[in-house]
NUTIZA-704326 format. One record per residue (C-alpha): residue number from 0; residue in three letters; chain; x, y, z. Coordinates in steps of 0.1 Angstrom, whole numbers, plus 2048, in hexadecimal, padded with zeros to 3 digits. Layout:
<pakols>
<pos->NUM; code->ALA; unit->A; xx->X; yy->Y; zz->Z>
...
</pakols>
This chain:
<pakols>
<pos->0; code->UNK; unit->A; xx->B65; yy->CB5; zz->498>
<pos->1; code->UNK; unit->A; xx->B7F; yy->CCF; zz->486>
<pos->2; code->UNK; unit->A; xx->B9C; yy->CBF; zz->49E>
<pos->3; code->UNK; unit->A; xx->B8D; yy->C99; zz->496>
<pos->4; code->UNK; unit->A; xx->B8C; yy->CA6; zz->46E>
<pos->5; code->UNK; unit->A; xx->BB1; yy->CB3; zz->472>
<pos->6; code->UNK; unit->A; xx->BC1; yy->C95; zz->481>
<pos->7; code->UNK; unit->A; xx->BAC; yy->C7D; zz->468>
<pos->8; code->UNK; unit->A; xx->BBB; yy->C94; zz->44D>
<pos->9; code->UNK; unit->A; xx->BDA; yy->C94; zz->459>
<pos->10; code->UNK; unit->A; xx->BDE; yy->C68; zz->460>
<pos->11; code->UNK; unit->A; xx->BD2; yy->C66; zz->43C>
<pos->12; code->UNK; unit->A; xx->BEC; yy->C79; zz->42F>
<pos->13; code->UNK; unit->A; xx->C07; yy->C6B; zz->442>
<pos->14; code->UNK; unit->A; xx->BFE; yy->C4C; zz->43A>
<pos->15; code->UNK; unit->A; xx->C01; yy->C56; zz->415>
<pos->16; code->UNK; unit->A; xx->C23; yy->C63; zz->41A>
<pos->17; code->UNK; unit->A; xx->C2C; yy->C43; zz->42B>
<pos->18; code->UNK; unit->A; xx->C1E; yy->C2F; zz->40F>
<pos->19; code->UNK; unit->A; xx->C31; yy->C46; zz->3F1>
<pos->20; code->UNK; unit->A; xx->C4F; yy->C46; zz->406>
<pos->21; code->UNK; unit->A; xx->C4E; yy->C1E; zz->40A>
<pos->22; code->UNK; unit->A; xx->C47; yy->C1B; zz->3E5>
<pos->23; code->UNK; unit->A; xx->C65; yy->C32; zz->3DF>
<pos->24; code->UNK; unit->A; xx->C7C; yy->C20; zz->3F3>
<pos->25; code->UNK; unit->A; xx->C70; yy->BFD; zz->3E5>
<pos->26; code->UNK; unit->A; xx->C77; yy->C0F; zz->3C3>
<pos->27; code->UNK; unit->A; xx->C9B; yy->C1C; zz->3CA>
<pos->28; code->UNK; unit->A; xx->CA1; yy->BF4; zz->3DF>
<pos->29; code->UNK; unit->A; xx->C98; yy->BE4; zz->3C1>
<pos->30; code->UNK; unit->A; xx->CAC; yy->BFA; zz->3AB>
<pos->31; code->UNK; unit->A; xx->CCC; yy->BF6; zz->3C1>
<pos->32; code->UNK; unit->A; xx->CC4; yy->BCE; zz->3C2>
<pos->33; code->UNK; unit->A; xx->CC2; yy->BCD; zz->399>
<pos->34; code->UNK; unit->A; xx->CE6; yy->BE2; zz->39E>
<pos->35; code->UNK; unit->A; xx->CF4; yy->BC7; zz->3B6>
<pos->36; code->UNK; unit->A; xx->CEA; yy->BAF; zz->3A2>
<pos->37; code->UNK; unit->A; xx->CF4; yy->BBE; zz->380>
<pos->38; code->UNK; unit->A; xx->D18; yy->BBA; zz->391>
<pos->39; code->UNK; unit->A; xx->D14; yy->B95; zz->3A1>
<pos->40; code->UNK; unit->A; xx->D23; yy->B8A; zz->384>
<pos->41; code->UNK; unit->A; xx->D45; yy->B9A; zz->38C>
<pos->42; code->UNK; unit->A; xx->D44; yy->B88; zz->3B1>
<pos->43; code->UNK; unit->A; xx->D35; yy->B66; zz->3A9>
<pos->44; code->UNK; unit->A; xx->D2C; yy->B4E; zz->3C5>
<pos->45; code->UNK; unit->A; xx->D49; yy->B43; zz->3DD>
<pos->46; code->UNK; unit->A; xx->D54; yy->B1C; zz->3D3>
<pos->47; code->UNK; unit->A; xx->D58; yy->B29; zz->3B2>
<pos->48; code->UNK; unit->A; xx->D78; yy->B22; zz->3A8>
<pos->49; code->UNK; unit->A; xx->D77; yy->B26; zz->37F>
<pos->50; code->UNK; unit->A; xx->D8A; yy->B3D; zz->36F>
<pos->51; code->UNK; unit->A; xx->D86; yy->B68; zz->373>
<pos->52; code->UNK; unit->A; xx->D8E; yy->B8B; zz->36C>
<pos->53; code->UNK; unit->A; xx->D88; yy->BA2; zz->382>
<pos->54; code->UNK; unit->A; xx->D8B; yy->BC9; zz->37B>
<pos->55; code->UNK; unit->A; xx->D9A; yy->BDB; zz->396>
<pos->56; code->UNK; unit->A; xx->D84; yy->BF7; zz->397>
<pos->57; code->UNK; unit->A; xx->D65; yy->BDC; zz->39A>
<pos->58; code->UNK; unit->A; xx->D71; yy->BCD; zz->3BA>
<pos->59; code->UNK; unit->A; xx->D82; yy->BE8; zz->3CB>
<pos->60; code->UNK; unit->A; xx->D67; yy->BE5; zz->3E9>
<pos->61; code->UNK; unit->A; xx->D7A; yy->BC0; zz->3EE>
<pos->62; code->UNK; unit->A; xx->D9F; yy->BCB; zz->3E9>
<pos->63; code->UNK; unit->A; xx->DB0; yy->BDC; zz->406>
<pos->64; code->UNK; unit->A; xx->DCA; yy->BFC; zz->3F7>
<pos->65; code->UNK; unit->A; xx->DE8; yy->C06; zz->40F>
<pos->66; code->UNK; unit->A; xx->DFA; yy->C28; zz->407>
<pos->67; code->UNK; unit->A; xx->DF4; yy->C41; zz->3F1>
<pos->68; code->UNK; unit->A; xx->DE3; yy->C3B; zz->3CF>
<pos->69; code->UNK; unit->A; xx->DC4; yy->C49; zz->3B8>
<pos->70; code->UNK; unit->A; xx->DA9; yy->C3A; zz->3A0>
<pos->71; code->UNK; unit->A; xx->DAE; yy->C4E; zz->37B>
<pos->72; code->UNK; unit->A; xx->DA9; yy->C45; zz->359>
<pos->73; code->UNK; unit->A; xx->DC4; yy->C2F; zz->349>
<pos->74; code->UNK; unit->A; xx->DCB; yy->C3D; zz->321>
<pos->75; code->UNK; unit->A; xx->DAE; yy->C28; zz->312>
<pos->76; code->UNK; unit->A; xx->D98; yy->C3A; zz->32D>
<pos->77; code->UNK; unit->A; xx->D91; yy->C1C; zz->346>
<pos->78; code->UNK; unit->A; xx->D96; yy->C1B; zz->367>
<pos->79; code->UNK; unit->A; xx->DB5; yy->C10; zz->37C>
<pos->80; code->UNK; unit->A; xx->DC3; yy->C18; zz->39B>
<pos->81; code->UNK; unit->A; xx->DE9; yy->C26; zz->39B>
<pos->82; code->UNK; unit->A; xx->E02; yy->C0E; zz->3B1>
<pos->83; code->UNK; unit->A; xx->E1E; yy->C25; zz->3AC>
<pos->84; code->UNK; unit->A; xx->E33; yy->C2B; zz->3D0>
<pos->85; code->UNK; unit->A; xx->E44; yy->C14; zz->3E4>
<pos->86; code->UNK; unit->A; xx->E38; yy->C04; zz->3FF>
<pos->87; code->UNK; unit->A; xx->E12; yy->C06; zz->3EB>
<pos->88; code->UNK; unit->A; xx->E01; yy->BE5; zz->3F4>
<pos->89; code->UNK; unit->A; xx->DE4; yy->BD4; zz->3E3>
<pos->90; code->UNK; unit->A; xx->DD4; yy->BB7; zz->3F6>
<pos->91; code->UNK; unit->A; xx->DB4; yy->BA5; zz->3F9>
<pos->92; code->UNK; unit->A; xx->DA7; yy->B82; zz->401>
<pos->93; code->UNK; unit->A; xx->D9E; yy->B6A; zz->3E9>
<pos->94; code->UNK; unit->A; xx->D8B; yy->B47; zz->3E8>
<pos->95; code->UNK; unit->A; xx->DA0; yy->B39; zz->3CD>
<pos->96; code->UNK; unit->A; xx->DB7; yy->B1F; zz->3BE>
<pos->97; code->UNK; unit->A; xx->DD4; yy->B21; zz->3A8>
<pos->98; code->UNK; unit->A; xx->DE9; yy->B42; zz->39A>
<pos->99; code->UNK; unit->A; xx->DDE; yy->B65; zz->3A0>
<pos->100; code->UNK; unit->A; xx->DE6; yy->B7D; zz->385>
<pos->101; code->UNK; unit->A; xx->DE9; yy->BA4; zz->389>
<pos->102; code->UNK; unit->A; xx->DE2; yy->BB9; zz->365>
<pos->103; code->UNK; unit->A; xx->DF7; yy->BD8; zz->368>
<pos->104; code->UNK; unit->A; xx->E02; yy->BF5; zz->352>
<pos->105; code->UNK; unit->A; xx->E27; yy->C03; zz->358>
<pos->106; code->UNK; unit->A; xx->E37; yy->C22; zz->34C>
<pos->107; code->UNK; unit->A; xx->E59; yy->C27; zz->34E>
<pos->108; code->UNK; unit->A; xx->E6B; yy->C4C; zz->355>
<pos->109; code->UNK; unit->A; xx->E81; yy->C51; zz->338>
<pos->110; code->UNK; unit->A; xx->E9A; yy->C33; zz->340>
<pos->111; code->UNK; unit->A; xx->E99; yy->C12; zz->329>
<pos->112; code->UNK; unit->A; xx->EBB; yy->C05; zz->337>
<pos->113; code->UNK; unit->A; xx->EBD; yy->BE5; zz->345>
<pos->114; code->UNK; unit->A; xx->EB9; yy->BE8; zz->36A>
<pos->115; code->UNK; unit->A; xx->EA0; yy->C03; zz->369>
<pos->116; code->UNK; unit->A; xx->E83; yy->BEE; zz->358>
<pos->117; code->UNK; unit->A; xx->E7D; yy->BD3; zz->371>
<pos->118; code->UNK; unit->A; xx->E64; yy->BD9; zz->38C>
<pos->119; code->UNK; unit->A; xx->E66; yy->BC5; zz->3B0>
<pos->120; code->UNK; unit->A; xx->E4C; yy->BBD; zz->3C8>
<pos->121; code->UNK; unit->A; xx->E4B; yy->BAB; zz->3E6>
<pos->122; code->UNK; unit->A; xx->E2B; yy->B93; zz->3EF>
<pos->123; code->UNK; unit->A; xx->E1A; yy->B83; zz->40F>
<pos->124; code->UNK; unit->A; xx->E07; yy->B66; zz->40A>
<pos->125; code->UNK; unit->A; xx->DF0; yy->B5C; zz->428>
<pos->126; code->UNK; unit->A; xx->E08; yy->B72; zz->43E>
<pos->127; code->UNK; unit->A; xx->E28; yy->B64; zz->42F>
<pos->128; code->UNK; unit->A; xx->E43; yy->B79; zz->41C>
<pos->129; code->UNK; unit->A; xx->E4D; yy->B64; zz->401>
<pos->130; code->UNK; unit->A; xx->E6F; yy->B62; zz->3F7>
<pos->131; code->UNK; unit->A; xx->E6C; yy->B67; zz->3D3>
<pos->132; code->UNK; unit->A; xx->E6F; yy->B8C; zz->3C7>
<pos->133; code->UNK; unit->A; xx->E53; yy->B8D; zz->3AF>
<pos->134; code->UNK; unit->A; xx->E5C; yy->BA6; zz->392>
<pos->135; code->UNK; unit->A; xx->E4F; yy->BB2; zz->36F>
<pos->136; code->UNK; unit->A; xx->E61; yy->BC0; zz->354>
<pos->137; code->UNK; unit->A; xx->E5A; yy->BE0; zz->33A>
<pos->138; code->UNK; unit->A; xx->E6C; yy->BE9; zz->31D>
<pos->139; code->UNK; unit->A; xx->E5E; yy->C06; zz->314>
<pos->140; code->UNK; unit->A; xx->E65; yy->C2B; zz->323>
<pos->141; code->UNK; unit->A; xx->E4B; yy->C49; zz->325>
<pos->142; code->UNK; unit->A; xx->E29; yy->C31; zz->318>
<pos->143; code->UNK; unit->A; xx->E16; yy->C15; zz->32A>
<pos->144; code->UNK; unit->A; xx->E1F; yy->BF5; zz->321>
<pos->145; code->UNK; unit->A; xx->E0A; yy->BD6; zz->32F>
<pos->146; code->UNK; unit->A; xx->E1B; yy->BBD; zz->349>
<pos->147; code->UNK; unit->A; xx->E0B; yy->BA0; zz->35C>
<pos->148; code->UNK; unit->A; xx->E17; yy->B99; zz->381>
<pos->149; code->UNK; unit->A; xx->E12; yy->B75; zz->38F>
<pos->150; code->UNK; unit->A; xx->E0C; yy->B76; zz->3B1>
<pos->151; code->UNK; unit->A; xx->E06; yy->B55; zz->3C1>
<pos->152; code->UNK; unit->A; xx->E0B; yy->B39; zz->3AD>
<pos->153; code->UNK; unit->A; xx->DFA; yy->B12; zz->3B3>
<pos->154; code->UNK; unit->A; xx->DE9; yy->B19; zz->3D2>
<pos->155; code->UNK; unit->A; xx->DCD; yy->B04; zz->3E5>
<pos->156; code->UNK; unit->A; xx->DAD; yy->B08; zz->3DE>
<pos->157; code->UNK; unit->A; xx->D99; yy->B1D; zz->3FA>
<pos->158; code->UNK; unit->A; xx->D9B; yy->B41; zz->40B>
<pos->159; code->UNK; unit->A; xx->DBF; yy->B4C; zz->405>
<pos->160; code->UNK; unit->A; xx->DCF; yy->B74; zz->413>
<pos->161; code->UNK; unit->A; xx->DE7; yy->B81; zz->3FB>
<pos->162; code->UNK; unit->A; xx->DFA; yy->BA4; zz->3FF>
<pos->163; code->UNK; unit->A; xx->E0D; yy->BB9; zz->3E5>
<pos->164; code->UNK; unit->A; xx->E27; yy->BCB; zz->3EE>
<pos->165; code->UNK; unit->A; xx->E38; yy->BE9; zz->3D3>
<pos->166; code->UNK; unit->A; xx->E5E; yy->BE8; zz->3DB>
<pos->167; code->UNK; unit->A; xx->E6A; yy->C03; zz->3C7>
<pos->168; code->UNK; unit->A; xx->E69; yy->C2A; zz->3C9>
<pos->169; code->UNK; unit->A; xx->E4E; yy->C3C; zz->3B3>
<pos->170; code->UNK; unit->A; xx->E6A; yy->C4A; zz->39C>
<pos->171; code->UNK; unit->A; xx->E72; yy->C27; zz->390>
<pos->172; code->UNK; unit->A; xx->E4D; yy->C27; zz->37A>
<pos->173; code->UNK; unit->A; xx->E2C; yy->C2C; zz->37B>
<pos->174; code->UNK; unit->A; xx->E13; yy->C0E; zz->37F>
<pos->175; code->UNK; unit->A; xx->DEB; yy->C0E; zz->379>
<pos->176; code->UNK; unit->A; xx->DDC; yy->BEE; zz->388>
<pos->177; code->UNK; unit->A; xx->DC0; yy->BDF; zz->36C>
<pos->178; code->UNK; unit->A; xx->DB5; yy->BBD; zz->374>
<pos->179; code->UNK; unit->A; xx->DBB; yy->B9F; zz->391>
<pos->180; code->UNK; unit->A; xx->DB7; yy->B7F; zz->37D>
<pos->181; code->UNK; unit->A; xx->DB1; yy->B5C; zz->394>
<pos->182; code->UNK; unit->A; xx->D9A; yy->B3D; zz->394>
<pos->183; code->UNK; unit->A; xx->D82; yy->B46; zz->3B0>
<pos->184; code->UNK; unit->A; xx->D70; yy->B66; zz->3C2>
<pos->185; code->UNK; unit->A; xx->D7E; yy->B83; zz->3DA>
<pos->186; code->UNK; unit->A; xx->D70; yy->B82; zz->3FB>
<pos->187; code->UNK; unit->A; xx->D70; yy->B9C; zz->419>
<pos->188; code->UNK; unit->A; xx->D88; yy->BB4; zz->418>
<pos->189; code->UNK; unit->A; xx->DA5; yy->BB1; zz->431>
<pos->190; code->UNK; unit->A; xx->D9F; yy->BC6; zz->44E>
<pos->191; code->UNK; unit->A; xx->DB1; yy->BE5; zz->458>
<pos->192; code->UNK; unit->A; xx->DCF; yy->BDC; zz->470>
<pos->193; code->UNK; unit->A; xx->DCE; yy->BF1; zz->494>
<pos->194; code->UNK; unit->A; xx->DEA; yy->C04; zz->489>
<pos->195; code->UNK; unit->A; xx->DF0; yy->C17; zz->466>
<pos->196; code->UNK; unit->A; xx->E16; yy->C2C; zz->466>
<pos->197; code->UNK; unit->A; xx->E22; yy->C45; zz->44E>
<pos->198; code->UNK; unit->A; xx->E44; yy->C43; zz->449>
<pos->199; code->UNK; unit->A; xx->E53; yy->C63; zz->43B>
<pos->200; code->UNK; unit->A; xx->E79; yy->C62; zz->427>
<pos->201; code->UNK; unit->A; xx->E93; yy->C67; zz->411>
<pos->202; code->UNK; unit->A; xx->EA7; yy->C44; zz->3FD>
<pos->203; code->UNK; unit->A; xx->EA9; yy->C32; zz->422>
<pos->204; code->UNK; unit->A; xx->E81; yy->C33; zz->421>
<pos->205; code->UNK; unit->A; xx->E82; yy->C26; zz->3FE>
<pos->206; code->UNK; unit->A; xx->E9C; yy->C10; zz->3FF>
<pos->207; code->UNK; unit->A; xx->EB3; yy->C1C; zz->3E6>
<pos->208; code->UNK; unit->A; xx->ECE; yy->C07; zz->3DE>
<pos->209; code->UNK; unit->A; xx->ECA; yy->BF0; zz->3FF>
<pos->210; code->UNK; unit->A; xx->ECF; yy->BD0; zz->3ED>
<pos->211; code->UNK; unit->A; xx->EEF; yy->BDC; zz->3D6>
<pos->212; code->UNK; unit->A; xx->F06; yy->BBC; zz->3DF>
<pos->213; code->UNK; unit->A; xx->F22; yy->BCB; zz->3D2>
<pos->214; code->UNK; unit->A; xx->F34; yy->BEE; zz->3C7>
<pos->215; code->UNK; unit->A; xx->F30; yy->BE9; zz->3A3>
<pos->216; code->UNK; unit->A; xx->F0D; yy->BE6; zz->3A5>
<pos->217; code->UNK; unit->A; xx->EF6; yy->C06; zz->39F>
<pos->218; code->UNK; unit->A; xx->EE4; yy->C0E; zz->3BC>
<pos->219; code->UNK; unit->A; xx->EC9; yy->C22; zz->3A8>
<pos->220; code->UNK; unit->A; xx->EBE; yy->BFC; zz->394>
<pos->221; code->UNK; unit->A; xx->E9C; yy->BF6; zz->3A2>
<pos->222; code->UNK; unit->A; xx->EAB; yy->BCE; zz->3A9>
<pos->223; code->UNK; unit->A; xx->EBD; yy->BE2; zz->3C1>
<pos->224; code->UNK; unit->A; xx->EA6; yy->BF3; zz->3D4>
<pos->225; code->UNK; unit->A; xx->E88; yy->BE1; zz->3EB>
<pos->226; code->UNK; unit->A; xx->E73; yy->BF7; zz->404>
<pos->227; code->UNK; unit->A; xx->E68; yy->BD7; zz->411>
<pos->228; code->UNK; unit->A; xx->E88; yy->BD0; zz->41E>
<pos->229; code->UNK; unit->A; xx->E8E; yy->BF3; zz->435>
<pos->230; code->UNK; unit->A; xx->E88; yy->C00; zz->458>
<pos->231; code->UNK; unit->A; xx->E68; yy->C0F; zz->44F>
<pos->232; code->UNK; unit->A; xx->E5A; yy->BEB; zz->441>
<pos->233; code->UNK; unit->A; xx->E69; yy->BD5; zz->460>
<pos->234; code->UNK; unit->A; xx->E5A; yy->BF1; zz->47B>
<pos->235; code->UNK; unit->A; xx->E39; yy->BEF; zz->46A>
<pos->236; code->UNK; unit->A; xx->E36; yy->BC8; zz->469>
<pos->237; code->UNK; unit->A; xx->E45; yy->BC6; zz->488>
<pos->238; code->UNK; unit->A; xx->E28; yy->BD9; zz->494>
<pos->239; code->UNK; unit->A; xx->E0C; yy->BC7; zz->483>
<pos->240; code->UNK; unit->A; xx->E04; yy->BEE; zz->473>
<pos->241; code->UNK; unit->A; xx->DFB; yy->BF5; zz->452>
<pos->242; code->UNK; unit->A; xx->E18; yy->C0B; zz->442>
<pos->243; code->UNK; unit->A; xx->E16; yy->C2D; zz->427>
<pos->244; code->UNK; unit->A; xx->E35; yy->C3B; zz->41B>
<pos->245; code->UNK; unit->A; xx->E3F; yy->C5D; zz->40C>
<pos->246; code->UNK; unit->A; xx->E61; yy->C58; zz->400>
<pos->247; code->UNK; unit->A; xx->E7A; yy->C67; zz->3E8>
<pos->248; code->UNK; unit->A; xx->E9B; yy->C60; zz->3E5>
<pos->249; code->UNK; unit->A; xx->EB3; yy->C7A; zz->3E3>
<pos->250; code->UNK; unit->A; xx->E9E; yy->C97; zz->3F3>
<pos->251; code->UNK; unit->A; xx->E8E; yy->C9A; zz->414>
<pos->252; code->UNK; unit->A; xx->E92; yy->CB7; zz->428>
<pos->253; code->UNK; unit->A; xx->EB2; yy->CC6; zz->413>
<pos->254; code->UNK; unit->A; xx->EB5; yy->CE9; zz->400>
<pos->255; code->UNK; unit->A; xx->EB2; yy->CDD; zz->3E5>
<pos->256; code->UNK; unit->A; xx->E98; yy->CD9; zz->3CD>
<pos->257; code->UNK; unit->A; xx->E7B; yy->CC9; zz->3D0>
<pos->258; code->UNK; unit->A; xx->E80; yy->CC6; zz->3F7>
<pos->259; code->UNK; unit->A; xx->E65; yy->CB0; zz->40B>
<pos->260; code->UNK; unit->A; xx->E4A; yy->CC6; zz->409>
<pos->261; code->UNK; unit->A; xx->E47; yy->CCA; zz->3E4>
<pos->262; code->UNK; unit->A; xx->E3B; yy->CA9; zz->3DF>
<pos->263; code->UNK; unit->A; xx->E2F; yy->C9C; zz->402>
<pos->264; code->UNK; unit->A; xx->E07; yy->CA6; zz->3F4>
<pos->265; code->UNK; unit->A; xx->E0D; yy->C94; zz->3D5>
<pos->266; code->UNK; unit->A; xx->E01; yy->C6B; zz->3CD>
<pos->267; code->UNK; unit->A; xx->E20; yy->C6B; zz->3B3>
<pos->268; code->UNK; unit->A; xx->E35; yy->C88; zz->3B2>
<pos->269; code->UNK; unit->A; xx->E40; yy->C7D; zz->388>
<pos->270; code->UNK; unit->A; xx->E21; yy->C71; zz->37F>
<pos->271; code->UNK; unit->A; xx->E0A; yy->C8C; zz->38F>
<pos->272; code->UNK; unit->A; xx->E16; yy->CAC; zz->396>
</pakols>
């Protein structure tokens, strides 16, 4: 009778457990479906092709992020994600129609010349490089200033892949990414290639001065320079592999200072030290 009592006592409380722990995890459900869909504005229904702004930071779970970048808090204290290194690609897969529009902060490192303000990147549309060099211009040194970057322009409505390629070296500026601004939704985010390489260099990594078409043109311009456009870039999409660079130009494994290995463990070796 004792054993008979024991077990009875010991269902009955299990079954208690089971029922708190089921009325718990309904409770903590419920709370993460109001979350989901406190946010369902942000990703409205596919076929929706009006007019939106996306934050970054609120859709990073559909936007695939090649090479070596950080979330922070831009000056105002809201979130971006830093673009600032060659070969840093942004890409993602929209159902859209129309322009795409990047919202991006740059800063310049002390030069306001002409030449030094421009910003180049290169861009892959459905799996085609397009021809145009896509660039934004600053004309302020050592502060943000607000750019927008046009991406795609008139395109057909329905699922669309779009990559952004950074063609110059992180010494030319840093860049927060804000806002992606398009009529119609993100959808899954690309898929990891088989392959990812790390390329690891001085200027020939970085492409320093590979498109100066003549002597009197400065090699150090950022018009001049395209990462996109090297050995390193060619192997990788020759490959089909995803591609990271650490690249400086002017010091790699040399006596002098900083060599390599000051500023291989850092995202942006001005910005960040």
């Amino acid at each position: 009778l004792l054993a008979m009592c024991l077990c009875s006592c010991v269902t009955d409380t299990s079954g208690d457990k089971a029922s708190a722990n089921s009325e718990k995890t309904s409770s903590v459900a419920s709370k993460a479906e109001s979350q989901v869909e406190s946010k369902e504005p942000v990703i409205p229904a596919v076929n929706d092709y009006s007019e939106r702004t996306y934050n970054v930071v609120d859709i990073l779970d559909y936007l695939k992020l090649d090479g070596r970048y950080r979330q922070k808090k831009d000056e105002f204290g809201k979130d971006v994600i830093t673009y600032d290194n060659a070969y840093n690609c942004i890409s993602f897969v929209a159902d859209c129609e129309g322009d795409i529009t990047l919202a991006v902060d740059l800063k310049l490192f002390g030069a306001e010349a002409e030449g030094y303000r421009e910003r180049y990147f290169t861009v892959y549309i459905d799996g085609v490089r397009q021809e145009e060099r896509y660039s934004i211009s600053s004309n302020a040194a050592m502060i943000y200033s607000p750019c927008t970057l046009t991406v795609a322009k008139g395109l057909s409505k329905g699922k669309h892949t779009i990559e952004i390629y950074r063609q110059n070296e992180s010494n030319h500026c840093a860049m927060n990414l804000k806002s992606i601004t398009m009529k119609g939704v993100p959808c899954e985010k690309p898929a990891d290639r088989d392959l990812l390489i790390e390329f690891v260099g001085d200027s020939i990594t970085a492409g320093y001065g590979n498109l100066v078409a003549s002597g009197t043109e400065s090699a150090g311009h950022a018009k001049n320079s395209d990462a996109t456009s090297t050995y390193a870039f060619v192997a990788a999409k020759s490959l089909n592999a995803d591609i990271t660079a650490t690249c400086r130009s002017g010091h790699m494994f040399a006596t002098e200072k900083p060599v390599f290995s000051d500023f291989y463990n850092q995202i942006n070796w001005i910005r960040d030290n």
